[in-house]
C-alpha positions in Angstrom: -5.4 6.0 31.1 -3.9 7.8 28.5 -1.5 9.8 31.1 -0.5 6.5 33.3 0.7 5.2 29.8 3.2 8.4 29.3 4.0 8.0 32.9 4.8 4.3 32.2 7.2 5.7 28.7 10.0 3.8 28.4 13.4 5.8 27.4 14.9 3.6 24.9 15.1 3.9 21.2 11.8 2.2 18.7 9.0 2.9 17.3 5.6 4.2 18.2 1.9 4.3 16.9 -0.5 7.1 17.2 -4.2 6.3 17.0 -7.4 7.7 17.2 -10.5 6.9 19.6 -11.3 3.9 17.2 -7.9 2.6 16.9 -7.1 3.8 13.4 -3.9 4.2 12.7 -3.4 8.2 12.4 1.1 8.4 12.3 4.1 5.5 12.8 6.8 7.1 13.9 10.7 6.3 15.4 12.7 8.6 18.4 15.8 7.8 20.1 14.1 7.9 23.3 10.2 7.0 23.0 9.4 8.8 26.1 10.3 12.2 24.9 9.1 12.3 21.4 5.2 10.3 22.3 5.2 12.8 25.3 6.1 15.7 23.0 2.6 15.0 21.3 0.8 15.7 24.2 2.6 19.2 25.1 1.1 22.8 23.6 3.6 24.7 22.1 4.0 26.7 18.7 3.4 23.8 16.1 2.1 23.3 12.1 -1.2 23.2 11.9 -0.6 19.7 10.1 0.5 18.7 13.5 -2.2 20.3 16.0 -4.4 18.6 13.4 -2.5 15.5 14.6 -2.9 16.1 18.1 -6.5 16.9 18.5 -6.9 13.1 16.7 -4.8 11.1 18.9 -6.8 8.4 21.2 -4.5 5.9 22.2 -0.9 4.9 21.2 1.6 2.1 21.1 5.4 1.6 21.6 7.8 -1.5 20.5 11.2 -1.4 21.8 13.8 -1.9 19.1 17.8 -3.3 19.9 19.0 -0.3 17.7 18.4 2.7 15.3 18.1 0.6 12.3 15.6 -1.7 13.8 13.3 0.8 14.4 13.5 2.1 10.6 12.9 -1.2 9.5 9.9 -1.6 11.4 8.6 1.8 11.1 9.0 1.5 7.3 7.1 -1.9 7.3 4.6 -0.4 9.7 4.1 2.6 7.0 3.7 0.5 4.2 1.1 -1.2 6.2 -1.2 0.9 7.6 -1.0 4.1 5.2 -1.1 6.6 7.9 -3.1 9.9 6.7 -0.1 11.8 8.5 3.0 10.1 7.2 4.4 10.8 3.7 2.5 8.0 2.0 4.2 6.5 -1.8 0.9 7.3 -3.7 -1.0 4.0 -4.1 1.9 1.8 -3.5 -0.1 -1.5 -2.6 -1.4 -1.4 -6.6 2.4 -0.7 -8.2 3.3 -4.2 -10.3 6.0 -6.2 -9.7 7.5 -8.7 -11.8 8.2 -12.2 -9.6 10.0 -15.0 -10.5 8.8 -18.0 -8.1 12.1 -19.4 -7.3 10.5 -21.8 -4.4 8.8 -23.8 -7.2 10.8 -26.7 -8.6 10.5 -25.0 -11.9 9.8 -21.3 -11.6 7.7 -18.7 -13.2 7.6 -15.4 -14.5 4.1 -13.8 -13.2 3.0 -10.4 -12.8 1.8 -8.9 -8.8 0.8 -6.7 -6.9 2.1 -8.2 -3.4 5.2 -8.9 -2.3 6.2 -11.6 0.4 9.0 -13.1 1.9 8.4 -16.4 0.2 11.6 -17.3 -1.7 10.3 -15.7 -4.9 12.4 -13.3 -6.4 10.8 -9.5 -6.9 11.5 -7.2 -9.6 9.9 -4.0 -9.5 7.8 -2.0 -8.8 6.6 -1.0 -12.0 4.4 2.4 -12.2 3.2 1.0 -15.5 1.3 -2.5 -16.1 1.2 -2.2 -19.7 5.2 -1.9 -19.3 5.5 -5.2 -17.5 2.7 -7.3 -19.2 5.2 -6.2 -22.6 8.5 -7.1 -20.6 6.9 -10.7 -19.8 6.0 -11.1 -23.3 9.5 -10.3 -24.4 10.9 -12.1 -21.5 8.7 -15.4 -22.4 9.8 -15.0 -26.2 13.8 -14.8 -24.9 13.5 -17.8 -22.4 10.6 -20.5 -23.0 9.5 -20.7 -19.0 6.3 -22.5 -18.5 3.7 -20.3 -17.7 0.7 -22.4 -16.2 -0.5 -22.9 -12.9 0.0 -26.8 -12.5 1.6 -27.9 -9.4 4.9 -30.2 -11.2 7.3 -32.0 -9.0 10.2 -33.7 -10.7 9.5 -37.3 -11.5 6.2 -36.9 -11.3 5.2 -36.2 -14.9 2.1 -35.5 -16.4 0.5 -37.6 -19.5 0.7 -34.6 -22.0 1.7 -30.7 -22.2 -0.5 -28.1 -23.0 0.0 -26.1 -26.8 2.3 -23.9 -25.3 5.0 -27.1 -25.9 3.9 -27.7 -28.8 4.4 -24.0 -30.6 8.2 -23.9 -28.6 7.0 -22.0 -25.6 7.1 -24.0 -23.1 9.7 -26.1 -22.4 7.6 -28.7 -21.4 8.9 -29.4 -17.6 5.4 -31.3 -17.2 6.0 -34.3 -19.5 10.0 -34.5 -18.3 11.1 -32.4 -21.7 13.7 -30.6 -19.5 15.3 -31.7 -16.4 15.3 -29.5 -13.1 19.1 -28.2 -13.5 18.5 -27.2 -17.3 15.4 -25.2 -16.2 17.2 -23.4 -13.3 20.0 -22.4 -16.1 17.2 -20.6 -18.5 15.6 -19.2 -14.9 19.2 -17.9 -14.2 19.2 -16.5 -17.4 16.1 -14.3 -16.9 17.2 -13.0 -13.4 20.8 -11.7 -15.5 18.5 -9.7 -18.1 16.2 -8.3 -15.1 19.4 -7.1 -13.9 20.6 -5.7 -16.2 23.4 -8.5 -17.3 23.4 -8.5 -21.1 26.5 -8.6 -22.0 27.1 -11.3 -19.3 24.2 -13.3 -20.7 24.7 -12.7 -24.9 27.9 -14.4 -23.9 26.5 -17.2 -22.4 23.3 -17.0 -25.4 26.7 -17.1 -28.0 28.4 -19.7 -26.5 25.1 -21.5 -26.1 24.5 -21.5 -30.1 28.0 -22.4 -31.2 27.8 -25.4 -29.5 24.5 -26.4 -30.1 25.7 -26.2 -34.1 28.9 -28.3 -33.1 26.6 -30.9 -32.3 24.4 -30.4 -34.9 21.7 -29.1 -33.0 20.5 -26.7 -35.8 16.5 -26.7 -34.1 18.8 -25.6 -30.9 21.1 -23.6 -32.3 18.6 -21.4 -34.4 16.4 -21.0 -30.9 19.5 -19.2 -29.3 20.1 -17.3 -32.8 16.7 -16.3 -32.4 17.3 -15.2 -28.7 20.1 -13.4 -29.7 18.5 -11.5 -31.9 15.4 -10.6 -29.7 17.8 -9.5 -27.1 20.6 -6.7 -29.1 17.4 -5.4 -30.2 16.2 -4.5 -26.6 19.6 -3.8 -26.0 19.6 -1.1 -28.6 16.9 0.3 -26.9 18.8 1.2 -23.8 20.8 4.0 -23.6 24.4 3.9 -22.3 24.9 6.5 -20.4 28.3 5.4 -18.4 31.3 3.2 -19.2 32.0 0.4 -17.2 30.2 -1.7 -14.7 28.3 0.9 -12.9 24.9 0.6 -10.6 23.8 3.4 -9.7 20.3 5.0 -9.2 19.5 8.4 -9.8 16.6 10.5 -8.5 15.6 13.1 -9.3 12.8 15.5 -6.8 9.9 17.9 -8.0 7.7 19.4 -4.9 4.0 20.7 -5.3 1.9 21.7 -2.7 0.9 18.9 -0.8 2.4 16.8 -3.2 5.8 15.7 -4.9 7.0 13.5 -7.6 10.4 11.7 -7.6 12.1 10.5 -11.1 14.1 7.4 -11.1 16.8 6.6 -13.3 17.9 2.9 -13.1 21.4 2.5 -14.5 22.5 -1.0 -14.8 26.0 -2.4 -16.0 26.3 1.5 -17.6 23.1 1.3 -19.3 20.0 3.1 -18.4 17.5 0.4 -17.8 14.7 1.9 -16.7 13.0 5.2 -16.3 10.3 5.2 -13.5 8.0 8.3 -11.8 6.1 7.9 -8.5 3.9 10.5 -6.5 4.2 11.5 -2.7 1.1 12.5 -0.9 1.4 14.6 2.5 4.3 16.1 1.2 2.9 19.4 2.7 5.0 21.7 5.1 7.6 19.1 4.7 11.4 19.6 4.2 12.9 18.0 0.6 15.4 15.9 3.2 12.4 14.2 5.3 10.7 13.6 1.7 13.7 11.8 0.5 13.9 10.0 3.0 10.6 8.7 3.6 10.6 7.7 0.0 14.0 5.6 0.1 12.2 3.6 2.9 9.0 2.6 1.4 10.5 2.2 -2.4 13.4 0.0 -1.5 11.5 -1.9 1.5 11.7 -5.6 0.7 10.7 -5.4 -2.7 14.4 -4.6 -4.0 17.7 -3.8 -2.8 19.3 -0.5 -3.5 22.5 -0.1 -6.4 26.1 0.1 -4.7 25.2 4.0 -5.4 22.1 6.5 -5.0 22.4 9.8 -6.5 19.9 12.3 -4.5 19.3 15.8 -5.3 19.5 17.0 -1.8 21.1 15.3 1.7 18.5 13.0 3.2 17.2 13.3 6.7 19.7 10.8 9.1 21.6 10.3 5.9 24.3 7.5 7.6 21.6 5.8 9.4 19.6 5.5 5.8 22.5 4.2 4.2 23.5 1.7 6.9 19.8 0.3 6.6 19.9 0.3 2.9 23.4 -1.9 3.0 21.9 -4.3 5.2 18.8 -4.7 3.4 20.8 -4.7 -0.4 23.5 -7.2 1.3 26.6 -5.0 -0.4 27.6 -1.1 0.9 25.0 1.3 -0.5 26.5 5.1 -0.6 24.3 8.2 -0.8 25.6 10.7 -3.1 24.8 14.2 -3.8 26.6 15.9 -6.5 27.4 19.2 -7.4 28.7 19.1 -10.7 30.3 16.4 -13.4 28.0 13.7 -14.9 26.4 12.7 -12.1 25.1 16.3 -11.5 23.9 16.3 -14.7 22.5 13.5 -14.7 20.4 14.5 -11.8 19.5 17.4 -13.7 17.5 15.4 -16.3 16.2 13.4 -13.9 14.8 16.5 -11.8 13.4 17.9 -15.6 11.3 14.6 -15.8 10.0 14.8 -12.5 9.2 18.2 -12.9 7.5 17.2 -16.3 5.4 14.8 -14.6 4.0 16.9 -11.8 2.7 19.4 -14.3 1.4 16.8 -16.1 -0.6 15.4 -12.9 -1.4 19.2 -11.7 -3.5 19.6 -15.2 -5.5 16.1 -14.9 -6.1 17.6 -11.2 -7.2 21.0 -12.6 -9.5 19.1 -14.6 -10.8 17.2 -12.1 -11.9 19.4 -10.1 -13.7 21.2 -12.6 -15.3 18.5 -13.5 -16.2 18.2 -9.8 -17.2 21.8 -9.1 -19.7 21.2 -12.4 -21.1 18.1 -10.6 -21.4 19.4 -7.5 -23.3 22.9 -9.0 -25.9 20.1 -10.5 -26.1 18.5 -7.4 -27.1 21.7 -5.0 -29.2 22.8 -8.0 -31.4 19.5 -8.2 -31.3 19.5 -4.1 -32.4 23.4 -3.8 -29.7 23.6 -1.3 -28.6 27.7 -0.3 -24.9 26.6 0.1 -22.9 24.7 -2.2 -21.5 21.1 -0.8 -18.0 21.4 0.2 -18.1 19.0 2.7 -20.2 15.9 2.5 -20.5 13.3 5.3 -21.6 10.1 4.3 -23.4 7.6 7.2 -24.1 3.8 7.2 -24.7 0.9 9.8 -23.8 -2.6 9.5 -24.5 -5.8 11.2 -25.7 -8.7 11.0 -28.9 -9.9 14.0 -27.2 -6.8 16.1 -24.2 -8.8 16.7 -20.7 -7.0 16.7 -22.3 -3.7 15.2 -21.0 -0.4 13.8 -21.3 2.5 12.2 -19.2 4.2 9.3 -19.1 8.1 8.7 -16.8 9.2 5.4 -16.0 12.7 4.2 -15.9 13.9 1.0 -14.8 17.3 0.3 -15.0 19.0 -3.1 -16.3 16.0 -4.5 -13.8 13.4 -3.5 -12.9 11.5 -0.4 -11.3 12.4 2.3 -9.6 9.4 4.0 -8.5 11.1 6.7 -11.4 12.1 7.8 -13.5 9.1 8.1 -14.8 7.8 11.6 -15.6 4.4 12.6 -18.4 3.5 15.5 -18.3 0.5 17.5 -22.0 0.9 18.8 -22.8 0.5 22.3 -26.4 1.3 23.6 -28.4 -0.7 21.1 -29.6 -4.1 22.0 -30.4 -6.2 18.8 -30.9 -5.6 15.4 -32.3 -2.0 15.2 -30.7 0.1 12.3 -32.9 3.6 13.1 -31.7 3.5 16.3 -28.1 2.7 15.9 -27.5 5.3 13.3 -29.8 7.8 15.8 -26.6 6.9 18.3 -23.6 7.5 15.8 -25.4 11.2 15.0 -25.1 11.7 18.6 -21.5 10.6 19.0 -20.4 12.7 15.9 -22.5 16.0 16.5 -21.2 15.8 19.9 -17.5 15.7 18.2 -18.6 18.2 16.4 -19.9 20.6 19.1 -16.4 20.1 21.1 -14.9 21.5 17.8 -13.3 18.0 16.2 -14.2 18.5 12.4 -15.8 20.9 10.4 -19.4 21.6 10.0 -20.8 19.3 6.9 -22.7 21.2 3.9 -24.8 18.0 3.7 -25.2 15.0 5.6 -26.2 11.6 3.6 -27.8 8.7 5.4 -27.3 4.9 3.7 -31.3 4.5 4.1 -34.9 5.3 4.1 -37.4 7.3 6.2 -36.5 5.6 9.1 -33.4 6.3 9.7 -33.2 10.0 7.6 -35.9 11.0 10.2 -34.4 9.6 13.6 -31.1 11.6 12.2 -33.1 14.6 11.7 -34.2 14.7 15.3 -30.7 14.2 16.4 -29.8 17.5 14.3 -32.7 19.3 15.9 -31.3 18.1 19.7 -27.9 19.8 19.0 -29.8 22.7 17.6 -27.9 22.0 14.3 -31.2 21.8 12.1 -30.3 23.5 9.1 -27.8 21.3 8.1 -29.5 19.8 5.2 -30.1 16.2 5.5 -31.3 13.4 3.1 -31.2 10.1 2.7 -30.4 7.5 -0.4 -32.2 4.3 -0.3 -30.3 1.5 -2.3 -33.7 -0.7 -3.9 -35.2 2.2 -6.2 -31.9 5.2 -5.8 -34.7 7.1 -4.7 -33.5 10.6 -2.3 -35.8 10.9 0.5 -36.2 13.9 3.1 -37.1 14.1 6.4 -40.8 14.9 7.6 -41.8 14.7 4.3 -43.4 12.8 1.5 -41.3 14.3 -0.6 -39.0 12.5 -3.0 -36.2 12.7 -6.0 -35.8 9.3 -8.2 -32.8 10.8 -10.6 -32.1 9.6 -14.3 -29.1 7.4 -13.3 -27.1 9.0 -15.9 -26.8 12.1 -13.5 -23.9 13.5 -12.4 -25.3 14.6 -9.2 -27.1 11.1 -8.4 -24.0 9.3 -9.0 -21.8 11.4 -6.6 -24.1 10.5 -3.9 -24.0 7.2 -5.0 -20.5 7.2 -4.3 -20.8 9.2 -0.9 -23.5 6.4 -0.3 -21.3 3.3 -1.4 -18.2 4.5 0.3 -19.7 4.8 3.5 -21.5 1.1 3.2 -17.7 -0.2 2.6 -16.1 1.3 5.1 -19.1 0.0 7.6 -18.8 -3.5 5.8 -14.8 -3.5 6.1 -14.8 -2.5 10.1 -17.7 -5.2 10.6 -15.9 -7.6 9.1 -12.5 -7.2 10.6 -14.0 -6.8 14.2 -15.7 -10.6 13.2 -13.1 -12.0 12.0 -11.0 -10.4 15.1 -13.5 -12.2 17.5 -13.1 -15.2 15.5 -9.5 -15.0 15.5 -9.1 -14.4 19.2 -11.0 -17.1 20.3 -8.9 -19.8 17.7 -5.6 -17.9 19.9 -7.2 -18.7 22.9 -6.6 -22.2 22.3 -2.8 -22.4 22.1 -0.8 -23.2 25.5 0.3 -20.1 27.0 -1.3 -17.5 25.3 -3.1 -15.2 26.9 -4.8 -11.7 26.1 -2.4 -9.5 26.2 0.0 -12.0 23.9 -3.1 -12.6 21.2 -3.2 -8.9 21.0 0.2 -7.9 20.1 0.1 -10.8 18.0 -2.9 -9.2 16.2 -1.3 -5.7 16.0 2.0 -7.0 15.1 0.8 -9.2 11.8 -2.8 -7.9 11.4 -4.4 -11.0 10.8 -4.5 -15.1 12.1 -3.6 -16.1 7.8 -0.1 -13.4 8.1 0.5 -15.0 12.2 0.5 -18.8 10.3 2.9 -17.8 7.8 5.4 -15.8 10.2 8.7 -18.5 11.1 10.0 -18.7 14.6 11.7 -15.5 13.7 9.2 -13.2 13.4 7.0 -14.4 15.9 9.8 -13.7 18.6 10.1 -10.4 17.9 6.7 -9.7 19.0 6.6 -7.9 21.8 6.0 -10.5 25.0 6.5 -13.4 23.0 10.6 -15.1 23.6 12.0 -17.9 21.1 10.4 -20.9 23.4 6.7 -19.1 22.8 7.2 -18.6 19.1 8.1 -22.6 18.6 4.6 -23.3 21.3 3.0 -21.0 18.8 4.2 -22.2 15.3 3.9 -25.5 16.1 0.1 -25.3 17.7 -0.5 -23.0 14.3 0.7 -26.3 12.1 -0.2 -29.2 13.7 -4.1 -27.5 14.3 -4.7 -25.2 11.3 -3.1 -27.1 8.3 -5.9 -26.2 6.1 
C-alpha cells in the first residue's frame, strides 16, 4: 500500500505527515516537491541516527497540496503546534504558556488569563513563560482601568437589577446596571490594548488630558481616578528600561544550545523601552543546525498568538530566511525584517540577550542534574526492594481499556531513567479478542510488541509492568516464555490494595505508600492507564463523530476523514467558517456552505 501511495506522489509544493503503524503522528514536514522529499524517507543512504530512528517508525503518511511556499509554513506550523511530533523541534510545553486575552467579541470586554488561543475575535497577548507575571500584570492592569471582571453574559439595554461589590469599591465600572455606555467602555478597553503595547506615552497623554478635563468640569471623584491612574502607571513605567530613542519595535533573541536542548532569550522592545524579558526551552534540538532551530522557533512563538515587531534581531541567519520573513509580514499585517548584526547596539544587544539565555540553560541543566539523581536514588530502591540483577533503565508500562469489549485497546509507555519517554509509547487497536476479556487482550498486545521487539523495533525492557493482577501478569508471562524472552523480569501492580504481584507465584509486595520505589511504578502504572483511557476515548468519540458526518448531504468517507485529520475533532469542524472548511482537502466552497449550514441548523447545542 505504502509503495502505490509514493508511486501516486504528487510533485507540487505542501506539506506532509509521517506516521507510525497506529497513526501517531511521528514528523510534519514541508518540500518544494512532496514527491521527492516523502520518497527520500524511504531510500537507505548515509543518514543521522535521529533520522534512521525516524524511518524505522514510519507506518503510513499524508500529503496536502498547498498554492505556495508560505502556505505550506503556515500549515506545517499549525500542524506542529498541534500534534507535538517527537521528531520536530517542539517549544517545550507550549500548550500550558499563559496568555493574557482581552475578549473584544463581547459587548464589553475582559481581561482574563489562558492557556488557549483561538481565532475568536479576542485579542491575545502573550505567551507568558511565567503565571505569577501575568496574574500581577492583571492586577495592575484592573487597578489602571476598572474593566469588569465577571462572567455574566451583558448585552446593552438589557441591564441587570444590581452590580456586584466590585462597583461598589470603584472596580468595576458597572456595565451591568447601565453605569457606562458601550462607547465609553470600548475607550478604557482601548486604553489597556495601548499599555499591552507598549503605548505609554501615547496613553499618559490621553490619562492627562483625561484628568484636566474632568477638573474643568468639576469632576474631582473623576479627576482624582485618572490622577490615581497616572500615578500607577509612571511607576510601571519607571520600571522599564529605555534602551533606544525613538519609536522603535524591535525583538531581540538571543540563542544558547545544549545537547538535545536549547533555550532562546527574548527581549521585547516596545516604543524604545524594553517591555518584557521572556526565556523558552527547545526540545529535539539535537544534531540540529542553530539556523533550523531559529527557525522552527519563529514559527511556533509567533503562530497566531502575536504578530512579530517591524524588526527581529537573530543571532545567526535563519533557515529560508526570506520565506520566514514574507510569512511573518503576512501574519503581523506590516513588513517584518530579519536582522543579524555584527556590531553597534543591536549586536550588543544581542549579546545580553545570548548571556541570559546562556544563564538560563545552566540554570535548567542543574535542576536536571538533580533530577536525575534523585531518579537514579529511586530507581536503586526500586531494584533493591524487587531483587532485580539489573538496574531498570528501561521500563515499559502495559494497560487495556474498554468498555463490554467494544472499541478496545491497549497502551504500552516507556520510561527510561525514571521518566517518560513520549516517543516511545505504542498504542494497540486489538483485533483477535471477542468481548470483554482483559487477560487475553493484554496476552495479544505482548505478542504484537515482543514480536516488534524480535524484528529489532525498540530496545529490550529492564522490566515490564502490567496495569493488573494474576490474571493478566501470568498470561504475559507465558507470552515472554513463547519468544524465549523469560528473564525479563515481569510484575504486575494491582490498583485496589497497590499490592506488586509476580507471576507463578503467591508471592507478593504491599509497599509503605510513602516509597520512592512504589510511587515510580505507580506512575509507570497510571501513565499507561491514560494513555489506554485517552486512545479509547478518541477512537469512541471518532465512531461517534463519523456516524453524526454521515448524516450531512454529500459527505462521504473519504470527505469525514480529512475532515477529522484536518480539525481533529466534530466541536473544532463546528466552529471552522466557510473558509477553513474549503481548504480541506476534497472539500470546494459549495461543500463547505452544505457542511456549515448542516453543522448549524442540526447541532446548535
Amino acid at each position: 500500500m505504502l509503495k502505490e501511495k509514493l508511486r501516486r506522489m504528487p510533485a507540487q509544493s505542501g506539506v506532509y505527515i509521517l506516521k507510525d503503524q497506529m497513526g501517531e503522528v511521528l514528523y510534519v514536514g514541508k518540500a518544494k516537491s512532496l514527491r521527492n522529499r516523502v520518497r527520500s524517507y524511504f531510500q537507505k543512504g548515509n543518514i543521522s541516527p535521529k533520522t534512521r530512528m525516524l524511518q524505522e517508525r514510519i507506518g503510513d503518511f499524508e500529503v496536502y497540496i498547498t498554492t505556495n511556499e508560505v502556505e505550506a509554513m503556515i500549515l506545517e506550523s499549525n500542524l506542529i503546534k498541534k500534534h507535538q511530533p517527537p521528531f520536530n523541534i517542539r517549544l517545550k510545553d507550549d500548550k500550558t504558556y499563559p496568555y493574557l486575552k482581552i475578549t473584544l467579541q463581547e459587548d464589553f470586554p475582559r481581561i482574563i488569563k489562558t492557556r488557549e488561543f483561538r481565532r475568536d475575535g479576542a485579542r491575545y497577548f502573550g505567551p507568558y513563560t511565567s503565571v505569577e507575571a501575568v496574574n500581577r500584570t492583571i492586577k495592575w492592569l484592573l487597578r489602571l482601568f476598572p474593566l469588569r471582571t465577571c462572567k455574566r453574559k451583558i448585552v446593552p439595554g438589557e441591564n441587570w437589577e444590581r452590580a456586584c461589590l466590585n462597583y461598589h469599591i470603584k472596580k468595576c465600572l458597572g456595565p451591568c446596571i447601565g453605569a457606562v455606555d458601550p462607547e465609553e467602555y470600548r475607550e478604557w478597553v482601548e486604553k489597556v490594548i495601548l499599555f499591552l503595547e507598549g503605548k505609554q506615552e501615547e496613553l499618559l497623554g490621553q490619562v492627562k488630558k483625561g484628568m484636566k478635563e474632568a477638573a474643568k468640569r468639576q469632576d474631582f471623584e473623576q479627576a482624582a481616578e485618572y490622577r490615581d491612574a497616572l500615578q500607577a502607571m509612571e511607576k510601571v513605567r519607571e520600571k522599564q528600561e529605555v534602551v533606544w530613542k525613538g519609536d522603535e519595535e524591535k525583538d531581540v533573541l538571543g540563542l544558547s544550545l545544549g545537547e538535545d536542548r536549547a533555550c532562546i532569550q527574548v527581549f521585547q522592545i516596545r516604543h524604545g523601552r524594553l517591555l518584557g524579558r521572556e526565556h523558552f526551552f527547545l526540545e529535539g534540538t539535537g544534531e540540529r543546525e542553530a539556523g533550523e532551530i531559529l527557525t522552527a522557533f519563529l514559527k511556533q512563538y509567533y503562530l497566531g498568538s502575536r504578530g512579530a515587531p517591524r524588526e527581529v534581531i537573530l543571532p545567526e541567519v535563519p533557515e529560508e530566511k526570506d520565506l520566514v520573513a514574507s510569512w511573518l509580514s503576512r501574519e503581523a499585517g506590516h513588513r517584518v525584517v530579519l536582522t543579524v548584526p555584527q556590531r553597534g547596539k543591536k549586536a550588543r544587544l544581542l549579546k545580553l540577550a545570548r548571556e541570559n539565555a546562556d544563564h538560563q540553560l545552566q540554570q535548567e541543566n542543574l535542576l536536571e542534574d538533580e533530577k536525575r539523581k534523585k531518579e537514579e536514588r529511586d530507581l536503586n530502591q526500586l531494584q533493591k526492594v524487587l531483587g532485580l540483577e539489573k538496574f531498570p533503565q528501561i521500563i515499559e508500562g502495559f494497560d487495556i481499556s474498554n468498555i463490554g469489549g467494544k472499541e478496545a485497546v491497549g497502551s504500552m509507555v516507556v520510561f527510561v531513567h525514571g521518566r517518560p519517554a513520549g516517543e516511545r509509547y505504542r498504542r494497540f487497536k486489538i483485533k483477535t479478542v471477542e468481548g470483554s476479556n482483559d487477560v487475553a487482550m493484554m496476552g495479544e498486545v505482548l505478542e504484537r510488541r515482543l514480536g516488534r521487539l524480535k524484528e529489532g523495533e525498540g530496545e529490550i525492557p529492564d522490566l515490564i509492568l502490567i496495569d493488573g493482577g494474576k490474571g493478566q501478569v501470568n498470561r504475559a508471562q507465558r507470552v515472554l516464555n513463547m519468544f524465549g524472552m523469560a528473564d525479563i523480569p515481569l510484575i504486575g501492580l494491582a490498583k485496589r490494595e497497590e499490592e506488586i504481584v509476580f507471576p507463578g507465584s503467591k508471592k507478593t509486595i504491599r509497599l509503605d505508600l510513602g516509597n520512592r520505589g512504589l510511587q515510580l511504578l505507580q506512575q509507570v502504572r497510571d501513565e499507561a492507564h491514560r494513555f489506554a483511557l485517552g486512545y479509547h476515548r478518541r477512537l469512541r468519540l471518532r465512531s461517534m463523530t463519523h456516524s453524526l458526518l454521515e448524516d450531512i448531504p454529500g459527505i462521504g468517507p473519504k470527505k469525514r476523514k480529512a475532515l477529522l485529520d484536518h480539525f481533529g475533532s466534530l466541536a473544532a469542524v463546528r466552529q471552522a467558517n466557510i473558509f477553513e472548511l474549503s481548504r480541506v482537502p476534497g472539500i470546494n466552497k459549495k461543500t463547505a456552505e452544505i457542511i456549515r449550514n448542516w453543522l448549524q441548523e442540526n447541532l446548535h447545542n
